[in-house]
Structures are given as C-alpha cells and as structure tokens.
MOPAC internal coordinates of N, CA, C and O (Angstrom, degrees):
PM7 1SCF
backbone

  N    0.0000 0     0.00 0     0.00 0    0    0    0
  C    1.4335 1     0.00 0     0.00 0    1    0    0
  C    1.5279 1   108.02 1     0.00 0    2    1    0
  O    1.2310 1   121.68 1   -48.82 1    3    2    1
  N    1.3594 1   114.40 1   131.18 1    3    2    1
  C    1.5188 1   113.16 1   171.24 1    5    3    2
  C    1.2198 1   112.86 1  -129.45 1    6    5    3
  O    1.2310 1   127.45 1   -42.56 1    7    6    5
  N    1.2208 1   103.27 1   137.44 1    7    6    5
  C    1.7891 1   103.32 1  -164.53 1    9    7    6
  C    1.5530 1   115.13 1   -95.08 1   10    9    7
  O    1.2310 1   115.85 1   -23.43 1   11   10    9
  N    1.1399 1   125.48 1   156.57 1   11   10    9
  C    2.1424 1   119.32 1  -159.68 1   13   11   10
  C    1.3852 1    75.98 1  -115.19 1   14   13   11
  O    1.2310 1   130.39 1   -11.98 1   15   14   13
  N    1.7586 1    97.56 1   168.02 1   15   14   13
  C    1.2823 1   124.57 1   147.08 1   17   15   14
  C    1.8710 1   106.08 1  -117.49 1   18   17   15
  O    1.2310 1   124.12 1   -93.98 1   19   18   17
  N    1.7014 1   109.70 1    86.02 1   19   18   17
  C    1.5567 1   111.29 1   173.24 1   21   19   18
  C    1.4940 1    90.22 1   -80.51 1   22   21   19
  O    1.2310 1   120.60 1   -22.87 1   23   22   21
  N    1.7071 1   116.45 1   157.13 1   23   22   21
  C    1.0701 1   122.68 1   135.05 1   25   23   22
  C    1.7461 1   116.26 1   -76.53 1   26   25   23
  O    1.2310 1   134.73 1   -28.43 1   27   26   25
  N    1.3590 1    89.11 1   151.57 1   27   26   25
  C    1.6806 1   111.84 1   172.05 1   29   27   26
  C    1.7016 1   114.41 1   -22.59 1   30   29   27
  O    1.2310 1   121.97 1   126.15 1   31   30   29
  N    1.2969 1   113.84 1   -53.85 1   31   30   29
  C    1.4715 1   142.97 1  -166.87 1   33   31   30
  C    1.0699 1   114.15 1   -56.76 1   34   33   31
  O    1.2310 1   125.29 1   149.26 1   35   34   33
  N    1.8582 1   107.44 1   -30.74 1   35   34   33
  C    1.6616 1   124.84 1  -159.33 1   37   35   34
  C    1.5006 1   104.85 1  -109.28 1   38   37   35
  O    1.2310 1   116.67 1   176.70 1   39   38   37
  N    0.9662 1   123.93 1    -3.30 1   39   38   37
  C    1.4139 1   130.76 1  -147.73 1   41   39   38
  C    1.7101 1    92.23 1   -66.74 1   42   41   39
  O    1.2310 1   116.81 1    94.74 1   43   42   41
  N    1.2975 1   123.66 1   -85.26 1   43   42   41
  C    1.1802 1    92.35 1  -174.60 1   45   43   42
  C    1.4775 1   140.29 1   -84.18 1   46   45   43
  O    1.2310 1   126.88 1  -136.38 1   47   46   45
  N    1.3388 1   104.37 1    43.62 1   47   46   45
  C    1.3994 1   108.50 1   148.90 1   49   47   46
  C    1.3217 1   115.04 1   -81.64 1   50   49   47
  O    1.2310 1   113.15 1   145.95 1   51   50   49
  N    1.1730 1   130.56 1   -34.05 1   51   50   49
  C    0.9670 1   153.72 1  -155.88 1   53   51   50
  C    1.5840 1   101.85 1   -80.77 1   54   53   51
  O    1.2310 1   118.99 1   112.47 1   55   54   53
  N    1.6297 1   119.53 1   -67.53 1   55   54   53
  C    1.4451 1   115.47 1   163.21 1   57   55   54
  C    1.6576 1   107.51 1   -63.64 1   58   57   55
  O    1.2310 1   108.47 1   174.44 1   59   58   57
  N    1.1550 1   139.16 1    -5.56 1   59   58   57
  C    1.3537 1   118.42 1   170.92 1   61   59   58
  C    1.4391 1   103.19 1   -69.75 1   62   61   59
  O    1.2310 1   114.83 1   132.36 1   63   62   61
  N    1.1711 1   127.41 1   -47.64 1   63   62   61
  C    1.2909 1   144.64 1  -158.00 1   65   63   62
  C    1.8756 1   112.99 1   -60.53 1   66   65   63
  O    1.2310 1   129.54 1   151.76 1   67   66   65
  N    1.4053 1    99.21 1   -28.24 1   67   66   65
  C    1.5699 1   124.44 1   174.28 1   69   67   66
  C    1.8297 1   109.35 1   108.86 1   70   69   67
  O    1.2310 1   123.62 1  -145.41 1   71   70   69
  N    1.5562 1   110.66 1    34.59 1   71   70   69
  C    1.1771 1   125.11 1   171.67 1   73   71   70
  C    1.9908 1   116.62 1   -76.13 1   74   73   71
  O    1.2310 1   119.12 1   -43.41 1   75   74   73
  N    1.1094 1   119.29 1   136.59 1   75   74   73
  C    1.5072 1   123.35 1  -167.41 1   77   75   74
  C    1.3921 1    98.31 1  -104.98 1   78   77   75
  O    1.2310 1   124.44 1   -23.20 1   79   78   77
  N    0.9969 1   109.08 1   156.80 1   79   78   77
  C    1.8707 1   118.75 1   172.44 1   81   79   78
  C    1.5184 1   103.60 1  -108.82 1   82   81   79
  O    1.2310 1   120.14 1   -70.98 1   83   82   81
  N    1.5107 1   117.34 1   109.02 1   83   82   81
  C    1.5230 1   102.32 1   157.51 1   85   83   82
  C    1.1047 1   125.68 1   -88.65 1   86   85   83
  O    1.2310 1   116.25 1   -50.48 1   87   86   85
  N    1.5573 1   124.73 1   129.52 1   87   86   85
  C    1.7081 1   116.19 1  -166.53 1   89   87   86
  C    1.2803 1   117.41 1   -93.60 1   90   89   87
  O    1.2310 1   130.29 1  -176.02 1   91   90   89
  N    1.6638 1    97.75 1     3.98 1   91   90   89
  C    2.0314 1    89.55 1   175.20 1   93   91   90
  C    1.5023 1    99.87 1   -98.65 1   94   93   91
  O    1.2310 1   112.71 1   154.08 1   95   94   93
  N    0.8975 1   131.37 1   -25.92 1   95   94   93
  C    1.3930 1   126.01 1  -169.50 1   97   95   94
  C    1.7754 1    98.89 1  -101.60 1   98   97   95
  O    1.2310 1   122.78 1   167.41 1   99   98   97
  N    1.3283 1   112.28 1   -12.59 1   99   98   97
  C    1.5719 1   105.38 1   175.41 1  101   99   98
  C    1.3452 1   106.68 1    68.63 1  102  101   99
  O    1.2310 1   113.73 1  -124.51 1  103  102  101
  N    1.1792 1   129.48 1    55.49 1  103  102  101
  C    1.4774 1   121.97 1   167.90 1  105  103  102
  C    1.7609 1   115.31 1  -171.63 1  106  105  103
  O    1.2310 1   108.53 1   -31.61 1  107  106  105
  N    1.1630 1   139.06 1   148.39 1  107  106  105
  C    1.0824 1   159.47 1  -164.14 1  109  107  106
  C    1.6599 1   104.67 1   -81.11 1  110  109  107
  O    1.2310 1   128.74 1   -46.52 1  111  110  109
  N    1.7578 1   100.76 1   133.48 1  111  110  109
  C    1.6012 1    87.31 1  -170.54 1  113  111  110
  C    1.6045 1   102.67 1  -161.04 1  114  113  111
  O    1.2310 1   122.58 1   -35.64 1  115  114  113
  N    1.6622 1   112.66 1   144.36 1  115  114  113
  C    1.3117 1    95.67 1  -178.17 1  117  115  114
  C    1.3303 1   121.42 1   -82.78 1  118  117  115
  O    1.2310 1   113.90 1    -9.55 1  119  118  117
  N    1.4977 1   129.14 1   170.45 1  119  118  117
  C    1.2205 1   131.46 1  -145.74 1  121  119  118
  C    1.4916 1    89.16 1  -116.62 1  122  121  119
  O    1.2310 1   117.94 1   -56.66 1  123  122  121
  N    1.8016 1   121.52 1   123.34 1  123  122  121
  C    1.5807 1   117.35 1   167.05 1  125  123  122
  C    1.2280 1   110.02 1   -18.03 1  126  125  123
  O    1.2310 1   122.07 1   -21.30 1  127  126  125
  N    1.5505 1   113.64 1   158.70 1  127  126  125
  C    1.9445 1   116.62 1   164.88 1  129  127  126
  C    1.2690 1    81.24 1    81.07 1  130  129  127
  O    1.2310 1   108.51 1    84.88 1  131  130  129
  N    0.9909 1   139.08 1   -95.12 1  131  130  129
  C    1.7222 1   146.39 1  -120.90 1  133  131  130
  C    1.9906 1   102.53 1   -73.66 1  134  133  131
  O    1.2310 1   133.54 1   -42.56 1  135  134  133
  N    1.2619 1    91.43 1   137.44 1  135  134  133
  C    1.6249 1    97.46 1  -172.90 1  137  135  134
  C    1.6015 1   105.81 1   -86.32 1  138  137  135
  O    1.2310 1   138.20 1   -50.91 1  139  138  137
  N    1.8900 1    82.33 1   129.09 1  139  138  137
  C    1.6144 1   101.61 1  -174.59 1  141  139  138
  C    2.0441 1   108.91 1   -77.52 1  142  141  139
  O    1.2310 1   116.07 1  -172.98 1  143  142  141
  N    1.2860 1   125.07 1     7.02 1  143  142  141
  C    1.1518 1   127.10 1   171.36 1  145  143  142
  C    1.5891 1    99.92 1   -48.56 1  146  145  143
  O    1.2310 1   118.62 1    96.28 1  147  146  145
  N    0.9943 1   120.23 1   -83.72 1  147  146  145
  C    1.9430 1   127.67 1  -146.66 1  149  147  146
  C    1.6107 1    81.43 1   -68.91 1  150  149  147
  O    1.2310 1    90.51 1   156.12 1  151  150  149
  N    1.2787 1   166.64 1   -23.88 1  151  150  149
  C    1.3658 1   139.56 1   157.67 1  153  151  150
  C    1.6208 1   120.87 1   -99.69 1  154  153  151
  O    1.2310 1   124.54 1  -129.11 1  155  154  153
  N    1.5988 1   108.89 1    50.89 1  155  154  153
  C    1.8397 1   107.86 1   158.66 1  157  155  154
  C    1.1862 1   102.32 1   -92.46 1  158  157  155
  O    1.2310 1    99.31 1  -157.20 1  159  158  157
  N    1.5167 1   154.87 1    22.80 1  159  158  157
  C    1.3923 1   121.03 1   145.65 1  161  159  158
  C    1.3807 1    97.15 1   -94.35 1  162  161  159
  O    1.2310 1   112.52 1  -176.02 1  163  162  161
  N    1.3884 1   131.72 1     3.98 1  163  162  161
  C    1.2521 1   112.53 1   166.08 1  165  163  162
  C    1.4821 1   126.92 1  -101.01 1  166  165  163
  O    1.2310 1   120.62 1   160.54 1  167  166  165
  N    1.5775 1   116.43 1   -19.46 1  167  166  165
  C    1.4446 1   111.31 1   154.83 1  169  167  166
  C    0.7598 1   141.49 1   -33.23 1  170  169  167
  O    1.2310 1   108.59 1   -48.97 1  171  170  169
  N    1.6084 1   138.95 1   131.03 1  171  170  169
  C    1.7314 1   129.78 1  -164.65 1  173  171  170
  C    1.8535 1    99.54 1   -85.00 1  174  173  171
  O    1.2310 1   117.51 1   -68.79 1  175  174  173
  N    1.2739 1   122.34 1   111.21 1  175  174  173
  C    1.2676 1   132.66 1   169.37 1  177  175  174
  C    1.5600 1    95.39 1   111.23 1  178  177  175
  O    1.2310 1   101.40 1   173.03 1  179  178  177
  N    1.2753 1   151.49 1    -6.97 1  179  178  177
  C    1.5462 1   134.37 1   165.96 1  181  179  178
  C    1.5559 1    91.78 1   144.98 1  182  181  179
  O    1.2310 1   131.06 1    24.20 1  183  182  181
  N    1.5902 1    96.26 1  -155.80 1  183  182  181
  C    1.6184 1   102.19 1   176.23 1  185  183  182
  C    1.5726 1   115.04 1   -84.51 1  186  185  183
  O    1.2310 1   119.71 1   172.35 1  187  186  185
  N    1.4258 1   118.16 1    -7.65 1  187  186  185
  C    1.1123 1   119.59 1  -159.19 1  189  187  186
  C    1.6577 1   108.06 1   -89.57 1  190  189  187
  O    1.2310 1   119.79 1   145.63 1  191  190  189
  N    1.1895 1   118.00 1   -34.37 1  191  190  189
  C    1.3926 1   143.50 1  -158.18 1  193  191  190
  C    1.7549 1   105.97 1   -42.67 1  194  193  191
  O    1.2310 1   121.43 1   143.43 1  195  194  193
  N    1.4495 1   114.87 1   -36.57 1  195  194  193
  C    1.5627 1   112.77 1  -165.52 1  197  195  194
  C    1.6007 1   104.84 1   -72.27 1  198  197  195
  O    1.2310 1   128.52 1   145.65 1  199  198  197
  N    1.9648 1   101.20 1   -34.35 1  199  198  197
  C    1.8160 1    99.49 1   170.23 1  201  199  198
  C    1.3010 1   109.67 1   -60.06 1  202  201  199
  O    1.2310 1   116.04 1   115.14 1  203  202  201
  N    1.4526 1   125.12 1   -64.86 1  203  202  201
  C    1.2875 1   123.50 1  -152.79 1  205  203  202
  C    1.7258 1   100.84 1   -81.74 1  206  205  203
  O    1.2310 1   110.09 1   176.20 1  207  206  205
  N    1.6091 1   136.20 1    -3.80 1  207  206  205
  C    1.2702 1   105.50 1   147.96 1  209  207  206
  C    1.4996 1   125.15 1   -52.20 1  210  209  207
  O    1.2310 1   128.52 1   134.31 1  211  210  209
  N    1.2015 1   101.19 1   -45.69 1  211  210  209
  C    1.4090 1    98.18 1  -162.22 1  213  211  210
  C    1.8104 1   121.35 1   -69.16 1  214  213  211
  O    1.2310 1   136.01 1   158.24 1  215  214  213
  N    1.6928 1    86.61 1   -21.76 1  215  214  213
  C    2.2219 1    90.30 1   157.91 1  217  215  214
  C    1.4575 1   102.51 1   -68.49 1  218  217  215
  O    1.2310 1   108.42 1   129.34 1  219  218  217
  N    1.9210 1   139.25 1   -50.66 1  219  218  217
  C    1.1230 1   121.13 1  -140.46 1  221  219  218
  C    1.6844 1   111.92 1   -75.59 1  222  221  219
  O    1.2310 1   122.91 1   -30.67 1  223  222  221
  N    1.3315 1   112.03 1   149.33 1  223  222  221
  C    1.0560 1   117.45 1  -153.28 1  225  223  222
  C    1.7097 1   101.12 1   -95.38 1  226  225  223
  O    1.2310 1   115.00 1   -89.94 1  227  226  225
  N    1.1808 1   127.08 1    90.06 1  227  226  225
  C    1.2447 1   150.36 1  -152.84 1  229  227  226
  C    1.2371 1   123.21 1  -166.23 1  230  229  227
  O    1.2310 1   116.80 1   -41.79 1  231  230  229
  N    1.3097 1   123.69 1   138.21 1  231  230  229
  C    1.0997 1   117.18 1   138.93 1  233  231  230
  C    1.4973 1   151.56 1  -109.11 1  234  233  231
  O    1.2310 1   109.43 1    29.43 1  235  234  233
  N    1.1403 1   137.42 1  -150.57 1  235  234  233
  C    1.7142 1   106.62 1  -148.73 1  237  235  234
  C    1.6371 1    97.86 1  -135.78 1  238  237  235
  O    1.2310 1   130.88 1   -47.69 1  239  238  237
  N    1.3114 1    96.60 1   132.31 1  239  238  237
  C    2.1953 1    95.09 1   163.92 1  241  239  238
  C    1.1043 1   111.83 1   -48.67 1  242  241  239
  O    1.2310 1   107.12 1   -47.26 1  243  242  241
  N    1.2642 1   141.60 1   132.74 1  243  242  241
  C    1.0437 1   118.58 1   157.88 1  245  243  242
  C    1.3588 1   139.11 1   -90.19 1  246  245  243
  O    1.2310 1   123.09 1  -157.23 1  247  246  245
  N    1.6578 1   111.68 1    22.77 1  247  246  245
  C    1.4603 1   131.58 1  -179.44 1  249  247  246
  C    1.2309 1   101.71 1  -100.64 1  250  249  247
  O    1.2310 1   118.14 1   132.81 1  251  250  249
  N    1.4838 1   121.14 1   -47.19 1  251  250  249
  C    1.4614 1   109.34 1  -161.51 1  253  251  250
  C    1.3176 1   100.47 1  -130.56 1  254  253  251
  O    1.2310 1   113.02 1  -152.90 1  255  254  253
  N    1.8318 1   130.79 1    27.10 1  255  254  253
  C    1.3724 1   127.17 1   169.86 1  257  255  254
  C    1.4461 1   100.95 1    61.42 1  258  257  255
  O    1.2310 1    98.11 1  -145.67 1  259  258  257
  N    0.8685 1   156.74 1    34.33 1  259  258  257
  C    1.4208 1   154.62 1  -140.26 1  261  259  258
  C    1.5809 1   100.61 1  -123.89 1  262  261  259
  O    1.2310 1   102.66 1   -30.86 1  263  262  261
  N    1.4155 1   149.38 1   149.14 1  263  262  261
  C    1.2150 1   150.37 1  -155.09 1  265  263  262
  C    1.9673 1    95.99 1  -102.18 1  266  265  263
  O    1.2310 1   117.63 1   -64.79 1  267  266  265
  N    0.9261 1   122.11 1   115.21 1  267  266  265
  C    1.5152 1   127.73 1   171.14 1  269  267  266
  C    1.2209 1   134.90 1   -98.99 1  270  269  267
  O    1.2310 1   110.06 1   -97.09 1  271  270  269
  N    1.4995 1   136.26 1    82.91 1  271  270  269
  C    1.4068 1   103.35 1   174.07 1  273  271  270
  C    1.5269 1   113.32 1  -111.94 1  274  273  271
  O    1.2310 1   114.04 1   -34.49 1  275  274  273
  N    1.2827 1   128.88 1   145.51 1  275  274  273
  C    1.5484 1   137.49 1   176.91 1  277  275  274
  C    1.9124 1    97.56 1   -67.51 1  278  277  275
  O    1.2310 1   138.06 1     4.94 1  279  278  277
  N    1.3811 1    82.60 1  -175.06 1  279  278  277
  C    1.7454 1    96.64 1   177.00 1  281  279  278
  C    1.1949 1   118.98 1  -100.43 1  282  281  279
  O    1.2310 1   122.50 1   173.43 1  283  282  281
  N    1.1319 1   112.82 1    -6.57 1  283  282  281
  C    1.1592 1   119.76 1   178.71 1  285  283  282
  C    2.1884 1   108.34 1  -126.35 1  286  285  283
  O    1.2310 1   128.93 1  -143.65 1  287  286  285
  N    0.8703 1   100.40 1    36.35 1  287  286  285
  C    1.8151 1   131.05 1  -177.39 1  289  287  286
  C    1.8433 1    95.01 1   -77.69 1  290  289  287
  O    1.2310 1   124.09 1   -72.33 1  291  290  289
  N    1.4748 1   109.77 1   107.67 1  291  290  289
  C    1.9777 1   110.59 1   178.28 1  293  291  290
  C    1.6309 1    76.25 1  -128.39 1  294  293  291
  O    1.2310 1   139.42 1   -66.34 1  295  294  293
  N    1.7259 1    79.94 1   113.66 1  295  294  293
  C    2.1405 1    85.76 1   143.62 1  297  295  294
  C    1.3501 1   108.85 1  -100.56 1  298  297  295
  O    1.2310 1   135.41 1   -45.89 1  299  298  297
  N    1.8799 1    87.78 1   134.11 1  299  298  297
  C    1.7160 1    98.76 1  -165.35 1  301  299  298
  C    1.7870 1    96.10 1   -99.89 1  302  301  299
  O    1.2310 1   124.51 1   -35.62 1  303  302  301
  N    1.2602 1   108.94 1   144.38 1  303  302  301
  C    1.4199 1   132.33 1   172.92 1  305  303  302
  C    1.5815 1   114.13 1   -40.05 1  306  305  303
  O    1.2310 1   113.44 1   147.54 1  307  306  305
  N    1.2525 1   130.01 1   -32.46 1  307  306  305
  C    1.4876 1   158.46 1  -179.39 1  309  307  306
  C    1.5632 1   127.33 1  -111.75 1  310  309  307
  O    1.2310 1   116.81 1   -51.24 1  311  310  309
  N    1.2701 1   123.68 1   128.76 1  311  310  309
  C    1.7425 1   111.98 1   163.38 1  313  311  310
  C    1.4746 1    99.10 1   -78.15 1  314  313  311
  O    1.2310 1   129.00 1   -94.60 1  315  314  313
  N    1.4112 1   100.26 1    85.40 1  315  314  313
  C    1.9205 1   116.87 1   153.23 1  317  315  314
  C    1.6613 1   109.61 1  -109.18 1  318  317  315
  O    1.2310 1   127.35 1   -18.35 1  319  318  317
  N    1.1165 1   103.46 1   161.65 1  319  318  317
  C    1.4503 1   130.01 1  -164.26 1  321  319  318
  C    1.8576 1    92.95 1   -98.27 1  322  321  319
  O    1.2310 1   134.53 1   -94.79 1  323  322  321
  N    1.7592 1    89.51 1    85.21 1  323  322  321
  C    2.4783 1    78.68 1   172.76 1  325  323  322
  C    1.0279 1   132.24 1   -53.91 1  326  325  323
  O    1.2310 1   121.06 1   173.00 1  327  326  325
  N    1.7403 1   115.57 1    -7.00 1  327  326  325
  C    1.5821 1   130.20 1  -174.33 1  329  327  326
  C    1.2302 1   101.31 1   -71.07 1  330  329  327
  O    1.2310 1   120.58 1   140.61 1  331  330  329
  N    1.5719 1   116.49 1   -39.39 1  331  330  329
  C    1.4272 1   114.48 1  -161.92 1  333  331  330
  C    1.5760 1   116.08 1  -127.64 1  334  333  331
  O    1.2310 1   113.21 1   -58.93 1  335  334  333
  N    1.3587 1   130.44 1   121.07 1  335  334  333
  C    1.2909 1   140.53 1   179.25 1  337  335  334
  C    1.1911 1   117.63 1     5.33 1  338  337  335
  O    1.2310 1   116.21 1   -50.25 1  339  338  337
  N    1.6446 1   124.80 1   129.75 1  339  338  337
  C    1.6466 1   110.83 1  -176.59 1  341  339  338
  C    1.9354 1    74.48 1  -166.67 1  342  341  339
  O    1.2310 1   133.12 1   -60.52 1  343  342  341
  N    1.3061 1    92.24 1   119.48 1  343  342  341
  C    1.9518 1   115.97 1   176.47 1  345  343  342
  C    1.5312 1    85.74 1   -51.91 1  346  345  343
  O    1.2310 1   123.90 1   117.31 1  347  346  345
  N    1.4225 1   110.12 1   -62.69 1  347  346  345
  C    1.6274 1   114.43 1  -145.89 1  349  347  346
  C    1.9362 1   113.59 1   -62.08 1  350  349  347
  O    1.2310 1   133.52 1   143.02 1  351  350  349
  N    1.2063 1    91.48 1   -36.98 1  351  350  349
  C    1.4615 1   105.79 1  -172.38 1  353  351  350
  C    1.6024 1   117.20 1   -79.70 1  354  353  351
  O    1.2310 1   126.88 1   128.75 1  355  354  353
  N    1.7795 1   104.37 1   -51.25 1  355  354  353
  C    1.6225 1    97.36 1   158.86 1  357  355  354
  C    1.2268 1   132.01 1    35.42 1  358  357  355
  O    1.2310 1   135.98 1    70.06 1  359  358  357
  N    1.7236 1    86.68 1  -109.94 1  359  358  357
  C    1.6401 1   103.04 1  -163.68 1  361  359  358
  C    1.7893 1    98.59 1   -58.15 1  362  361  359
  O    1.2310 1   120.48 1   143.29 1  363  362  361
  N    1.6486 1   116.69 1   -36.71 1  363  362  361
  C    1.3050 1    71.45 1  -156.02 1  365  363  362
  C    1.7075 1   108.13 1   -85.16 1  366  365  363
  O    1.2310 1   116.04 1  -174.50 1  367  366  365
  N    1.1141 1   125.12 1     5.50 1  367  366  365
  C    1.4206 1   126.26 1   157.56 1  369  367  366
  C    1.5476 1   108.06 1   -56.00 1  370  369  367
  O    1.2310 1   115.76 1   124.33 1  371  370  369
  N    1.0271 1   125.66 1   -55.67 1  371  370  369
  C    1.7320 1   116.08 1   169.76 1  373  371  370
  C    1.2486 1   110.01 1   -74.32 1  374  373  371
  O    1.2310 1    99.21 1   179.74 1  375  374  373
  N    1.0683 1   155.04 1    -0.26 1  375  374  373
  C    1.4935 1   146.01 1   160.50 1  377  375  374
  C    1.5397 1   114.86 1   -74.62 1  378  377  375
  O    1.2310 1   125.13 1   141.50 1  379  378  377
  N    1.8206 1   107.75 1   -38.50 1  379  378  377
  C    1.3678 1   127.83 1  -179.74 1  381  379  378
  C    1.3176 1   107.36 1   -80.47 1  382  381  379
  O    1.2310 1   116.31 1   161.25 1  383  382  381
  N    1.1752 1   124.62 1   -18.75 1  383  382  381
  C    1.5768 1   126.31 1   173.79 1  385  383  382
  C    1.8641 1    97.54 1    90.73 1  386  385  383
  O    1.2310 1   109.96 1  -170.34 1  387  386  385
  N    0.7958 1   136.45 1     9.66 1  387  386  385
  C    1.3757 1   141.89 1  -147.99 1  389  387  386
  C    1.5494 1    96.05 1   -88.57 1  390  389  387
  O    1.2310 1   120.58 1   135.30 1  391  390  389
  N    1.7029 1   116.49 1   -44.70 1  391  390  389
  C    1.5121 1   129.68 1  -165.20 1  393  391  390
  C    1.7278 1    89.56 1   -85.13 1  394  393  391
  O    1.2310 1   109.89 1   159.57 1  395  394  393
  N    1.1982 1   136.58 1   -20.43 1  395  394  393
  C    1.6464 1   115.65 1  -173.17 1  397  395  394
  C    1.7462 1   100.47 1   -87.46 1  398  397  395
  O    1.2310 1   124.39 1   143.39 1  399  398  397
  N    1.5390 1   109.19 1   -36.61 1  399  398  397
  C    1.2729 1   107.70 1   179.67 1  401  399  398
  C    1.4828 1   120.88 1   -70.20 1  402  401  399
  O    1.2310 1   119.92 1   150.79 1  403  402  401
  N    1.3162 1   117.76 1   -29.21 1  403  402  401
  C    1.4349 1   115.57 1  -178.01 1  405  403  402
  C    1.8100 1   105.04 1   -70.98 1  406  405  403
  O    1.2310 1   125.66 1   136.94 1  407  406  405
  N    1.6321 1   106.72 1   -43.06 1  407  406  405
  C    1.2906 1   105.06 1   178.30 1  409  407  406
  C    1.7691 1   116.11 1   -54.29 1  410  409  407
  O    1.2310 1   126.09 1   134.85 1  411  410  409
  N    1.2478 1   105.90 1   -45.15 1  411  410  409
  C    1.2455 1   118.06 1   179.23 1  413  411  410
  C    1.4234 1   121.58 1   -50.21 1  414  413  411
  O    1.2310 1   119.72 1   154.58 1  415  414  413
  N    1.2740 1   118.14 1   -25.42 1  415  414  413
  C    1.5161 1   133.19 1  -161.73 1  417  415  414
  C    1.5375 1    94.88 1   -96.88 1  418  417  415
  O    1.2310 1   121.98 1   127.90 1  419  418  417
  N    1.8417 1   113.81 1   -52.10 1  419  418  417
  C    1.4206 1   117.58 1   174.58 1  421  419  418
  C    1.4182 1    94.08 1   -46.18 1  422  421  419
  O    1.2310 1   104.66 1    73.48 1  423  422  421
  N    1.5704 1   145.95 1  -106.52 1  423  422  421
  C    0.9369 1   169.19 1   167.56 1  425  423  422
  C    2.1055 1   101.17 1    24.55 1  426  425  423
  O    1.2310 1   132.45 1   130.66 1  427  426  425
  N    1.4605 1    93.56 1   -49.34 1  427  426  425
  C    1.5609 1    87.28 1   178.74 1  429  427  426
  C    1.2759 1   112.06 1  -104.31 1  430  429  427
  O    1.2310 1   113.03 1   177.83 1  431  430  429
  N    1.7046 1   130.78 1    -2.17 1  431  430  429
  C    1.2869 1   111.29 1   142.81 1  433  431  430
  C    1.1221 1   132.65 1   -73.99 1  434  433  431
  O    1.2310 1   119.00 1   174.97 1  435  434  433
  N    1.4533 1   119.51 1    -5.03 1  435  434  433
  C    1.6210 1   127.71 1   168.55 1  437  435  434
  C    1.4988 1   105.68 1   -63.65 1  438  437  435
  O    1.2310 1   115.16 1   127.42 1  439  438  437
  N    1.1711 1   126.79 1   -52.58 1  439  438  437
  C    1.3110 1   127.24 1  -172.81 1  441  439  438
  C    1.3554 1   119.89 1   -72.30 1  442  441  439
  O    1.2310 1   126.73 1  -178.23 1  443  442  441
  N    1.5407 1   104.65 1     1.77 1  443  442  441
  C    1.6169 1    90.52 1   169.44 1  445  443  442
  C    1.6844 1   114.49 1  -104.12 1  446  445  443
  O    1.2310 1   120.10 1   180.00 1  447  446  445

C-alpha cells in the first residue's frame, strides 16, 4: 500500500485511476498489486518513494503515514528484538545512548 498526497480538486481522478480512500488515516492510497505508474505526481517524494520507504530506516505515524524518527532512533544491523539481549547489537545501543535511556525510562516506570 502506498499512500498519495491528492489535493481535494483531484480526488476523483485519482479514484478513477483505481485510487482507495482510507478513512482512518484520511488519505488516498494505492491498493497492493495495482501499478503505482498513473499516481507518481501524487507520491510524496516522486515515483520512486513507495521503494525507498520501505529501505528508509524509520518509522511511521500512524495517522498521517508521515516518516518519524525519535532522538534516540538506532538502526540495528539485524532484525533483533532491542528489548532483549543481542551480543551483536549492544555496543551500538550503548554507544547511541539508546540502552541508558530505555533503562532509564524502565527505572521510572518501576516507581510508579
């Protein structure tokens, strides 16, 4: 699924075209299978944008699809789980500061 930015004006060109409306997120979007050619002026960043979301290392609003990263955001080398022990990943969670803050956060939801 890749989500457009149509204006209002365009809209049904946009569903002529075989564009869907999602109503929780409020926005117009193409449907898997279906070729994203006839909506790249509506992709956010060109035609290319639906591949290279799915490389950028982010994660996503989930109101407005919107690209997110925190300050404390480590892309880890591996699909490991940061909650739970991983040799490889570690250091760079303590290099990124990522492992003092998460502890830190545990630490004061303990106390409530």
């Amino acid at each position: 699924m890749i989500f457009l930015k149509v204006p209002y004006a365009e809209k049904d060109e946009a569903k002529a075209l075989g564009a869907r409306w999602n109503p929780t997120r409020k926005c117009w979007y193409v449907p898997d299978g279906k070729d994203k050619e006839p909506f790249a002026r509506w992709i956010a960043g060109g035609a290319d944008a639906g591949a290279d979301a799915a490389k950028a290392p982010s994660s996503r609003d989930a109101f407005g699809a919107k690209p997110v990263i925190g300050a404390k955001y480590v892309e880890l080398p591996h699909a490991c789980n940061p909650f739970e022990e991983c040799a490889e990943c570690r250091p760079k969670l303590i290099e990124s500061g990522w492992l003092e803050a998460h502890q830190a956060v545990r630490k004061l939801l303990a106390g409530l």
